[in-house]
N, C-alpha and C positions, 0 to 999 in steps of 0.2 A: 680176427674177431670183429664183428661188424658192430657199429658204432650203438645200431637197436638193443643189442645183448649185451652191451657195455650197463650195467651197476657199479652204485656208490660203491658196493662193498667187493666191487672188483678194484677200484682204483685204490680204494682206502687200505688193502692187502699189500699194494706194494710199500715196503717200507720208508726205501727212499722219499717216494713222492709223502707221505706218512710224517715222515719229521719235518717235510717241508712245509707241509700245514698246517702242522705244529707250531713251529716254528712262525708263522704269517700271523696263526692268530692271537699267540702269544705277545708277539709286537704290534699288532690292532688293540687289543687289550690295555695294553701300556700304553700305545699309542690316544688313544681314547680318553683317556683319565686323565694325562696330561693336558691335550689339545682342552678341553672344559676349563681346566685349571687357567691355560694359558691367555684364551680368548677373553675369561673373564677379567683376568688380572691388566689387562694391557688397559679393558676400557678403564675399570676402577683404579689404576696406579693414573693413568691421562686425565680422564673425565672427557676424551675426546674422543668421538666419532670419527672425527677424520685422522686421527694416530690408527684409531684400530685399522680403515682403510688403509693406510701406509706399511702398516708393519704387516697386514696380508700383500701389499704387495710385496713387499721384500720378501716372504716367505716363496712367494713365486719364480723371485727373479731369477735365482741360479738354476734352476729349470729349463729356461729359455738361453741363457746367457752359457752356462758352463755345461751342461748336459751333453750338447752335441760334442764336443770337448772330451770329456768325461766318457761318454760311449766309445769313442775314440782309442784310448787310454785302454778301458775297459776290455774291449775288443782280445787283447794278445795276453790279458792278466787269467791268472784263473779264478773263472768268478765267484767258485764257493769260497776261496781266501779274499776274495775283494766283498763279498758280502758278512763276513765274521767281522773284519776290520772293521768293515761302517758301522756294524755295532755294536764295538767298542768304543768307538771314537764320538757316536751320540750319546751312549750314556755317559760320557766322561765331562762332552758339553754339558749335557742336563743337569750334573752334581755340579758345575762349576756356576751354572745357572741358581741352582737351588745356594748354593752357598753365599755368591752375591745376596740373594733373596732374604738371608738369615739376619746378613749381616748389614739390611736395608742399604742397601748401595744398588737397590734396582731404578731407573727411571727409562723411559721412552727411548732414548735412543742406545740405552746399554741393550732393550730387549730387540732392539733394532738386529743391533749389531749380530747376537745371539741367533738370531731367526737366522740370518744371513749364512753362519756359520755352518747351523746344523741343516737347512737346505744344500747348501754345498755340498755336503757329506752323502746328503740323501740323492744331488746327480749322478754320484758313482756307483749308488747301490740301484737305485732304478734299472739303467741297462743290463748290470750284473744279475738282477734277478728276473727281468725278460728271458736272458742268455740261458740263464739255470733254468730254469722253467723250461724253455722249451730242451733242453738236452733230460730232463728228468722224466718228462711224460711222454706217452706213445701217443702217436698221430689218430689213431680211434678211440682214445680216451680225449680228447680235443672238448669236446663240449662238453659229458657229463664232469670232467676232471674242472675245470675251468668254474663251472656253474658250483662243485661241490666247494670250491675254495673259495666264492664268494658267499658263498653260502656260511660257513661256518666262520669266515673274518670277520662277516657282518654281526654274528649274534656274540661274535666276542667283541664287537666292536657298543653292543646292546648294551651288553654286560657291564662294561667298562665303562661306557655313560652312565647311565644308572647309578652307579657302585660314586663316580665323581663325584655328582649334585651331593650326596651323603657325606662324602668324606669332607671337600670344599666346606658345607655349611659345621660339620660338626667339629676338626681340628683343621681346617686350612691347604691352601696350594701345597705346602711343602710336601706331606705324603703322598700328594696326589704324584708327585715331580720322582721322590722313592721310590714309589712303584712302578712309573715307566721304568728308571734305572735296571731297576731288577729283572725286569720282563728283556730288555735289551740284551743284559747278560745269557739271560733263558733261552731264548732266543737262538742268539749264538753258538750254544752248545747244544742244539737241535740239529744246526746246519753240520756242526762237526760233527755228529756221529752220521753222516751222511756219508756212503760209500759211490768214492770219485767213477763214476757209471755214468756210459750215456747212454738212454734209450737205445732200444736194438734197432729200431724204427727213426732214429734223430732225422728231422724234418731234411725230405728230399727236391731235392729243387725240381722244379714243375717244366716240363716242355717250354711253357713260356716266357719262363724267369731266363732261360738256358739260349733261350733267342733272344732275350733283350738286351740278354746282360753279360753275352759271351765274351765281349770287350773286355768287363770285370773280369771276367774269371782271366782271363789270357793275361790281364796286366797283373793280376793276384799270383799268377804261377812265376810269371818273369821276377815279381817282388820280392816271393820269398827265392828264388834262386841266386838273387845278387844281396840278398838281405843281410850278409856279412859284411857288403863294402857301403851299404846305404847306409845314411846314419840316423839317429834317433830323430830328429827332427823331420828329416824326407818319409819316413813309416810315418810316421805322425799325421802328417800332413795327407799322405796317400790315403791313409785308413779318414781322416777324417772328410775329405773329396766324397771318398768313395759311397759314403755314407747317405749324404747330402744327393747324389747321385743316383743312387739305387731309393730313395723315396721320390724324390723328383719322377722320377720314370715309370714307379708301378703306381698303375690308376687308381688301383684299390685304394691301399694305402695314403697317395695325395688326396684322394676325394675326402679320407677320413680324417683327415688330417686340417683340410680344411675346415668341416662340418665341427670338429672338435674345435676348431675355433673360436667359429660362431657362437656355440652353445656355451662356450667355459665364459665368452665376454658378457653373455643373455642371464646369467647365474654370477658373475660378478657381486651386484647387489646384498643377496642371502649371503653371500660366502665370507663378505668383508664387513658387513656393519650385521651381523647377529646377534651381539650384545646393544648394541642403541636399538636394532628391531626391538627385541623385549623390552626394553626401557622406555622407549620413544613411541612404539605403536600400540601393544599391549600393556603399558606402566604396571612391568611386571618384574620379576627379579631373576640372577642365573638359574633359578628352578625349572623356570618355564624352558630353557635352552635345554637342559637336561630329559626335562622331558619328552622334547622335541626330538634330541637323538636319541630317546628309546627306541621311540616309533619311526624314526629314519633309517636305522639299525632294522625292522622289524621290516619295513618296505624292502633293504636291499637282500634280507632272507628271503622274502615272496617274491622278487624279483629274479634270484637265483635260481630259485624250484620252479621259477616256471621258465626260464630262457629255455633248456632242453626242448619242449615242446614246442615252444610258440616259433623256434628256430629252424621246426618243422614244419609249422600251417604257416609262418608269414617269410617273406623275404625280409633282406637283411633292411631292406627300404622301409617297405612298411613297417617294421620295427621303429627305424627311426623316424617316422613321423610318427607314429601314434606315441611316441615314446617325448618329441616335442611339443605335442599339445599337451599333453599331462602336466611338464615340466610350466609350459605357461599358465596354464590354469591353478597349479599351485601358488605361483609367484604373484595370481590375482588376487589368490585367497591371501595369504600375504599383506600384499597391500593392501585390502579392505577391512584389516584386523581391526583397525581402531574404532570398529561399529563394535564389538562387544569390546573393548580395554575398560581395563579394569574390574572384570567379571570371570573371576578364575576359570572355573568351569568350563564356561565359553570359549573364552580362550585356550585354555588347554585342548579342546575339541579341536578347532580351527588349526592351532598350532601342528596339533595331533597330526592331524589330515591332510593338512598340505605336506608337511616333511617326509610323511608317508607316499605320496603320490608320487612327490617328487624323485623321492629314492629310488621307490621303482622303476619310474623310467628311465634313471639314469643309470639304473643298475642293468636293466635291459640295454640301453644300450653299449655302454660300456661292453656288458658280455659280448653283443656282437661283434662289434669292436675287436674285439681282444682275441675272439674265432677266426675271427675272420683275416688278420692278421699273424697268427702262430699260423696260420694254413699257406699263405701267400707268399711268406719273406722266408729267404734261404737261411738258414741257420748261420752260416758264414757271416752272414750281415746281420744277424738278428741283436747282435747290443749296439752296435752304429745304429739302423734303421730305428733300434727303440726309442734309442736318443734323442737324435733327430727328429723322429715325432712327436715323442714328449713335449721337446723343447718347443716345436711350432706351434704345437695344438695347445701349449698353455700360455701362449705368446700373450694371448690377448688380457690372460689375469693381471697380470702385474699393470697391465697399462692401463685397462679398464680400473684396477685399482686407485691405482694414483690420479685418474680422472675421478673418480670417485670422492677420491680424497681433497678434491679443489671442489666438488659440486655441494659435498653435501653439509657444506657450510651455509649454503645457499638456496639448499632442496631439501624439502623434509626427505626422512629415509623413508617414508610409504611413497614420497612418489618414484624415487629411485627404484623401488621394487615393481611400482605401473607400469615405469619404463622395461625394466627388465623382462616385463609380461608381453608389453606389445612386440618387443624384441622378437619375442620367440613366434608371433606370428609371423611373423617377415619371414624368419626363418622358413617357417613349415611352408608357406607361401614358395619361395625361391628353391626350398627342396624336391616342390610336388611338378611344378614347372620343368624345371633343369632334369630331374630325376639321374642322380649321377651317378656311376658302375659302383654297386658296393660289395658284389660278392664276385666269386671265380665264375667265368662261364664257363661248359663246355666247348660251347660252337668255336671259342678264340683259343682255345687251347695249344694249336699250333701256330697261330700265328706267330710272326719274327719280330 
């Protein structure tokens, strides 16, 4: 089936991929209702700007830190039982969380702690759900499959914002904390009625992967032939090598990997002080946040419904510039908020608009990303290699975090976010110069 005659409601017929989506948006949904809940609490329990910077980065760290690890792990489990675990094992933090919360025994570094735990949790399920993902979907269902699952995470993820701000002002964090629970559970028993199948089509390694990486494969056959006398520690260590190795080597992949860098460190700002933004630049309340992810929610749908197309008039490059100026030009509007603060209206507009720009772009490029990717890496490596670039490409949050967290005692947050602006020109600057491989060529296709 060619990828043109590929429809939503071709993908959407297969069952499997069907509860899988299910299942994402249902924990987007939870997930959503929570995070509001949680961003606002950390500032209002602190009164600190630079706590809320801290405990985003902690939220980051095990990402970078145990991920590559965790992929590892991952790697030889099966991942539809390694994705039910992890969510059981985050809603059981969340109640444990909410209970503390009941029982006011919450302060700063208990939620420290907390974040820490349930990112952990969330290393093992990230690679595990790259790995399902690509054994679940067909290789010509690649884009529109990809684009329909951000598509409808995002307007669960709409939903579920929205649905927050209401619950938060009218009975409290706690229900908001219930309902993630519940959605985690839901969740779960999406993935289990999920029949253990792997695409007829399971991604096929490419001419070129099969040149680069023929070493791997030869040290992978000898592995598993002596893998009764090797011991858990030597797999371990092999898988996790291997991983590190097979990113390092495909251009794709490291360029993106890189570039994901850049951009997660350029968006720092927005991501960790959101609540003092509305406080501090717009003297406004968690409503204004709320409203903010309706319409960020609402850019990463327009963003989906258009990636298919524009995946076909632009290369995966020009995506990602045009997809970095938007990102900086929101992050100007941003910083320039405190010319209307204090003027709901206005600010809501503003707020509106930027959140919305900025989604979009990032949601195009993510999509790219994420194509361009499931198309490139061998499935054999695909929860190592997810890892792995998870873990590098969000390297720079947690650090930029905690730099954050020392400056902005010292920098109001509008200018934190100026910076974050001009960041992104550097960026598109150094990307239009360099211009670095982001898609498959032909012409290199045999190469060794």
């Amino acid at each position: 089936m060619e990828q043109n005659s590929i429809t939503y409601k071709n993908i959407f017929s297969d069952s499997n991929y069907r509860n899988l989506l299910l299942s994402e948006m249902i924990d987007r949904f939870g997930d959503s209702v929570d995070a509001l809940a949680f961003t606002w609490l950390v500032y209002q329990i602190t009164g600190s700007a630079m706590w809320s910077a801290i405990v985003f980065a902690l939220n980051m760290l095990p990402n970078v830190i145990v991920q590559p690890f965790a992929g590892a792990i991952v790697e030889r489990q099966d991942k539809k039982k390694v994705i039910i675990l992890t969510y059981i094992l985050r809603a059981i933090v969340i109640s444990l969380f909410a209970v503390l919360y009941v029982l006011g025994r919450v302060n700063a570094p208990v939620m420290a702690v907390l974040t820490l735990l349930i990112t952990t949790i969330e290393s093992f399920s990230l690679p595990a759900n790259s790995a399902f993902t690509a054994q679940v979907i067909r290789k010509e269902h690649l884009t529109c499959g990809l684009s329909l699952s951000k598509m409808l995470t995002s307007a669960a993820t709409m939903i579920g914002t929205g649905i927050a701000g209401v619950i938060i002002a009218a009975w409290g964090a706690v229900p908001a904390m219930l309902i993630d629970i519940s959605t985690f559970i839901i969740a779960a028993m999406f993935i289990l009625l999920m029949k253990n199948e792997k695409a007829s089509d399971a991604r096929v390694t490419d001419e070129i992967e099969v040149g680069m990486f023929s070493e791997e494969a030869e040290a992978k056959d000898n592995y598993e032939e002596t893998e009764s006398r090797d011991n858990s520690s030597e797999k371990f260590i092999a898988l996790f090598t291997d991983g590190i190795r097979y990113v390092a080597k495909t251009p794709i992949v490291r360029n993106f990997c890189i570039l994901c860098v850049a951009l997660n460190f350029m968006l720092v700002p927005i991501n960790a002080l959101q609540a003092p933004m509305a406080e501090e630049i717009f003297r406004m309340g968690g409503e204004l946040l709320s409203f903010g992810g309706i319409f960020a929610s609402l850019g990463g749908i327009a963003g989906a419904a258009l990636l298919p197309a524009l995946s076909k008039k632009l290369s995966p490059l020009q995506v990602v510039c045009r997809g970095t100026s938007v990102l900086g030009m929101g992050l100007m509007g941003i910083a320039m908020g405190s010319i209307v603060s204090g003027k709901a209206i206005l600010c809501y507009i503003v707020v509106s608009a930027c959140f919305f720009g900025m989604t979009l772009a990032a949601t195009l490029i993510g999509g790219i990303i994420g194509i361009q990717f499931m198309k490139s890496v061998d499935s054999e490596y695909m929860a190592r290699a997810s890892a792995v670039f998870n873990a590098f490409s969000t390297a720079a949050m947690p650090i930029g975090s905690l730099l954050v967290s020392v400056l902005v005692s010292r920098i109001a947050t509008d200018r934190l976010m100026l910076f974050g602006s001009i960041f992104a020109g550097i960026v598109l600057a150094v990307t239009l110069i360099s211009r670095p491989v982001l898609e498959k060529r032909e012409e290199i296709t045999h190469a060794a």
